[in-house]
N, C-alpha and C positions, 0 to 999 in steps of 0.2 A: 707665152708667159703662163705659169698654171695659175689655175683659178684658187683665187683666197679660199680659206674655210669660213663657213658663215660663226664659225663659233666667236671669229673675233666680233662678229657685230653685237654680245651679249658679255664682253669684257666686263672686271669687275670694276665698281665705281673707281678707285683709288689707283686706277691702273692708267696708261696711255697706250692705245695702239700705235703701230706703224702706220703713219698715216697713208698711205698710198696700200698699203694690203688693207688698211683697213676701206677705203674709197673700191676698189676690186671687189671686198665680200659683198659692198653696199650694190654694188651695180647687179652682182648676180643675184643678190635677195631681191631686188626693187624690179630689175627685168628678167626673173626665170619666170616660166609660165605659172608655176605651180605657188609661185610666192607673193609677185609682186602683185600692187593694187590695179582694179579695172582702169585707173583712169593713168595710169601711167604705162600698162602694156599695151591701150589704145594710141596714145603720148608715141610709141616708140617705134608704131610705122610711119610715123612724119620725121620722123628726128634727122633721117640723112644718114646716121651713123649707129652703128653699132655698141649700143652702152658697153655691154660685158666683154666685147673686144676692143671697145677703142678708148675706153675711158680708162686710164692704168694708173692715174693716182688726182693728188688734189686740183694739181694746173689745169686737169682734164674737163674738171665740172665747166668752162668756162663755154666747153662744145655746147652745152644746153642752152636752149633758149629762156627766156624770162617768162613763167609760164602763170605766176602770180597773180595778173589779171583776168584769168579763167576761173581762179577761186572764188570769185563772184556768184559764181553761179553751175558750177559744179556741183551734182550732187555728194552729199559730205561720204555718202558710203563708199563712193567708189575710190574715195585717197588710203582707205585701208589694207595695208597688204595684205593678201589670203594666205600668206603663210600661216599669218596667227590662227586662222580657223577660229573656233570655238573661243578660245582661250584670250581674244580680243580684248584687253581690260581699258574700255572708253572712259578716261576720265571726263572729258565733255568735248563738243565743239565751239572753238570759239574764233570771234572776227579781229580783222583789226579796227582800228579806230573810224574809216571812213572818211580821212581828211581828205583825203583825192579820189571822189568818187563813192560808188558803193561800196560797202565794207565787204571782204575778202575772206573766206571763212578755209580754217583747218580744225583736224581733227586730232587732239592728243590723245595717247595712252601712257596705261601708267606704266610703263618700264622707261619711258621718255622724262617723266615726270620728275621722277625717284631719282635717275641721273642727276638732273637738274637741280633740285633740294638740294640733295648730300653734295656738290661743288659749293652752291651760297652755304648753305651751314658751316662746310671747311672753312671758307673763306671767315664766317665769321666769329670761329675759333682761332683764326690769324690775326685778327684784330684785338682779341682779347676779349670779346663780347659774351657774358655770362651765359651759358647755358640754363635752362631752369625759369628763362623770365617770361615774362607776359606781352603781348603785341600789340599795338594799335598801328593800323592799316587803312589811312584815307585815301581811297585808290574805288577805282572799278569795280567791282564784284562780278561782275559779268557787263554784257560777253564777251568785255575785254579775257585775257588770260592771266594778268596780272593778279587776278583776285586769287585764282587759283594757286599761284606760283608761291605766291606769300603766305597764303594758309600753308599750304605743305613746306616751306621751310620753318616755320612757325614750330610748326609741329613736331618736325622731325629736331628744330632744334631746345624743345623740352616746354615750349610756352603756346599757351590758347590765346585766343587772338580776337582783338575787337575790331572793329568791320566801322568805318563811316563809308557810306557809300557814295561816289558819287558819280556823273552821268558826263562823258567830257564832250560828247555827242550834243549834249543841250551847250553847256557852256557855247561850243564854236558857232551853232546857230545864233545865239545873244548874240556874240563878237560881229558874226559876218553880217549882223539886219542892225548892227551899231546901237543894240541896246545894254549902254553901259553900266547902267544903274541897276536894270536886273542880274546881270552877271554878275554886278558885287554885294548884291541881296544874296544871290546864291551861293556866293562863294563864304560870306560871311554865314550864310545857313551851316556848311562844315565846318568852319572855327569852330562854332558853338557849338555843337556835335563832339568833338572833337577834344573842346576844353570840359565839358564833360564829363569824359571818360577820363580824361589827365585827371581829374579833381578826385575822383572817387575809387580810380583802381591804381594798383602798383605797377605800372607800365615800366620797361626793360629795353623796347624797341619800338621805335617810331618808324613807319614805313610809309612814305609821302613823296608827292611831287615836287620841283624845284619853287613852284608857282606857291602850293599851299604852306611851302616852310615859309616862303619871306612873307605871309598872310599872318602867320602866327607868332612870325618876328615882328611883329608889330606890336604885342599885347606883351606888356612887361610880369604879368605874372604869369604868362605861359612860357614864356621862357626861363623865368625861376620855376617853376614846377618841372619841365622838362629837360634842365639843370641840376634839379635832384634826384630826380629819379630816373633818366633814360640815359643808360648806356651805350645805345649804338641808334643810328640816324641810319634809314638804309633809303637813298631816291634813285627815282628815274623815271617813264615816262618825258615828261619835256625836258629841256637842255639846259646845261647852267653854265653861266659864264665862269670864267677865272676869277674875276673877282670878286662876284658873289660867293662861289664856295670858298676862297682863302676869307672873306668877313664871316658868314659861318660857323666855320673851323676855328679860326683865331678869336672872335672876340664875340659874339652870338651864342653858339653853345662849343665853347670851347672844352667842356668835359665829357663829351662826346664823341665817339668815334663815328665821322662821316664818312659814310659807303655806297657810294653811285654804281649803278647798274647802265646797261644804254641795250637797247634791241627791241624787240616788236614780237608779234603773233607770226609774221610769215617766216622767223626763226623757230620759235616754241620757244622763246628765251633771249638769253644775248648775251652781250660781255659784262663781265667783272670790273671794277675799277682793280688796276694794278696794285698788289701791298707790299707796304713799304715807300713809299713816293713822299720826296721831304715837302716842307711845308712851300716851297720856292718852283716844285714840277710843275708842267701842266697835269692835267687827271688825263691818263692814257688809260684806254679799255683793252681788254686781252679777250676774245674768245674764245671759249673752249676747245679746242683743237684736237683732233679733225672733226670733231659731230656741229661743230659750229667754224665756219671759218672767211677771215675778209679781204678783199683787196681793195685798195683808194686807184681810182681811175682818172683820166681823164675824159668828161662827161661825151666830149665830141667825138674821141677818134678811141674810145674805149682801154686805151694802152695804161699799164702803171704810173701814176706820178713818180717821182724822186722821193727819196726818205726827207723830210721833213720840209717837204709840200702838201700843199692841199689839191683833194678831188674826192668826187663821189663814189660813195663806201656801196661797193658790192658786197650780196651776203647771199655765205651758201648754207644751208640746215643738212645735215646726212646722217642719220640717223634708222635704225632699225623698221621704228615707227612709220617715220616721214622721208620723202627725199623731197627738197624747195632748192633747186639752184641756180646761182646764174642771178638774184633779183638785185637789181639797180634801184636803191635804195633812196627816199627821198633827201639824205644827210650829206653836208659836205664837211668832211674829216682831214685831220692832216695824219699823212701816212706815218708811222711808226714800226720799228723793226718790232719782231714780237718774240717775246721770252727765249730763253735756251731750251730746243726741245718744242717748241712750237713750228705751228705752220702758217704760210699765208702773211699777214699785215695785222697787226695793234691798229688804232685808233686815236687821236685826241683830239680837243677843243671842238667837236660835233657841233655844227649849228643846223638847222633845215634849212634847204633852200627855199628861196623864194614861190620857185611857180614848180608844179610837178605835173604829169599828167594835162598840162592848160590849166590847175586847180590853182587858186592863192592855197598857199598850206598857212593856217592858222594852229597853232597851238596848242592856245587855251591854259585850262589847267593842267592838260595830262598829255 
């Protein structure tokens, strides 16, 4: 089979490769000597097999082992492929949450980044969501990635962006040493943060967790304020049920376009909520296809579920930047066919399991 051109791994945003030539250019950029990063051409004398001859499109990632719990403690330099050389644009390093275990650290750049924006900004010009407005963002700042991810759509989609910060790393300590009452000191610390900035700026977009919307749907003039002036709801970090988001949607802020996101740091991102879905669907997730792509498993014998079963959501990142494949993901999803033109599995009704890693996976806010 001849070797992809690396050109398709620098396609333009509004394009889709061939996902399998595009998985080929990825394997020879990530294992040529002259390209890929230290810790993955060290990675590829254990492998068993040969990336750039044996990997020959998306089913292939699945030859990889799960390598995600190395990110612990890797150093971050060596996940940079040396192709870039010089011209390496580090937008930061960042971890995941830490719910099971030590947090797990990658490193973004910005061609990864810029991808990523210009898809949510699309998307929420498909929505109808005004370019031009202004943001508020109670979410992580760091060293989640999230902070990052929403500044740069933010941005790119014409509005500056207010920041409540918060810490979801504390929170899950309160949860786990059962201190209730400080975790709802602190959580009500963000409302008030929060109602703030509602009071005094012309906000356009709300960017929050499922946890801190129904906090805020509790205070009736924050919902009339965020009723008059915000036009799109964009969450994610924790989960939301069915019927929390149809009470939401319908009768909560019903002049609002609600916009769920679902993925992590050991993606550099994640899926989309699907547009167009009537008020009666579940919220099905789509990844971006091939740079992001999922399969719902069966946790014991690793095989596919059946389309509209449930099992846990494998996720692959493949990207110029980064390669993360193969990770066996802490969620269990029910499988969905995915778009026309896509690859791989959709997603819907995501909940976390219970135990991961031997960890109780707690929540939190985020």
């Amino acid at each position: 089979m001849p070797t992809a051109s690396l050109s398709v791994l620098d396609i333009p945003f509004d394009e889709r490769p061939d996902p399998d030539e595009y998985i080929r250019a990825a394997m020879e950029w990530h294992f040529g000597p002259d390209t890929g990063s230290p810790f993955w051409l060290r990675k590829a004398e254990t492998l068993g097999f040969d990336p750039r001859r044996d990997v020959k499109g998306v089913a292939d990632l699945a030859l990889f082992p799960n390598v995600t719990g190395e990110l612990r403690e890797v150093p971050v330099r060596d996940l940079i492929p040396q192709g870039y050389g010089a011209d390496a644009r580090i937008v930061g390093v960042f971890e995941s949450g830490g719910t099971t275990g030590a947090p797990k650290r990658i490193v973004c750049l910005r061609d990864w980044l810029d991808r990523l924006t210009h898809g949510l900004s699309a998307d929420l010009d498909g929505l109808g969501v005004p370019r031009g407005v202004d943001w508020l963002a109670i979410a992580p700042s760091g060293p989640h990635m999230v902070g990052e991810m929403v500044a740069g759509t933010a941005a790119r989609h014409g509005g500056l962006m207010f920041r409540v910060d918060m810490d979801p790393r504390w929170v899950k300590k309160l949860i786990s040493g059962g201190k209730a009452e400080e975790t709802d000191a602190y959580v009500n610390h963000l409302v008030e943060q929060a109602a703030y900035v509602l009071r005094t700026q012309d906000i356009g977009v709300l960017m929050t967790t499922p946890p801190l919307l129904e906090r805020l749907a509790r205070h009736d003039d924050l919902i009339e304020l965020i009723g008059e002036k915000v036009k799109g709801i964009m969450w994610g970090g924790a989960h939301m049920d069915a019927d929390t988001r149809d009470l939401l949607r319908s009768e909560v802020f019903p002049g609002c376009e609600l916009y769920g996101t679902y993925g992590n740091t050991m993606i550099l991102g994640g899926a989309t909520e699907r547009l167009g879905l009537g008020p009666d669907e579940p919220c099905v997730f789509d990844p971006r296809t091939p740079f992001v792509t999922f399969s719902v498993v069966d946790p014991a014998s690793g095989r596919p579920v059946a389309y509209g079963e449930r099992g846990q959501v494998v996720m692959n990142h493949v990207s110029k930047s980064a390669l993360l494949p193969n990770n066996l993901e802490r969620d269990l999803a029910i499988r969905v066919p995915p778009p026309e033109g896509a690859v791989g599995d959709s997603v819907a009704d995501v909940v976390p399991v219970a135990m991961f890693d031997d960890e109780v996976v707690i929540e939190g806010v985020y």
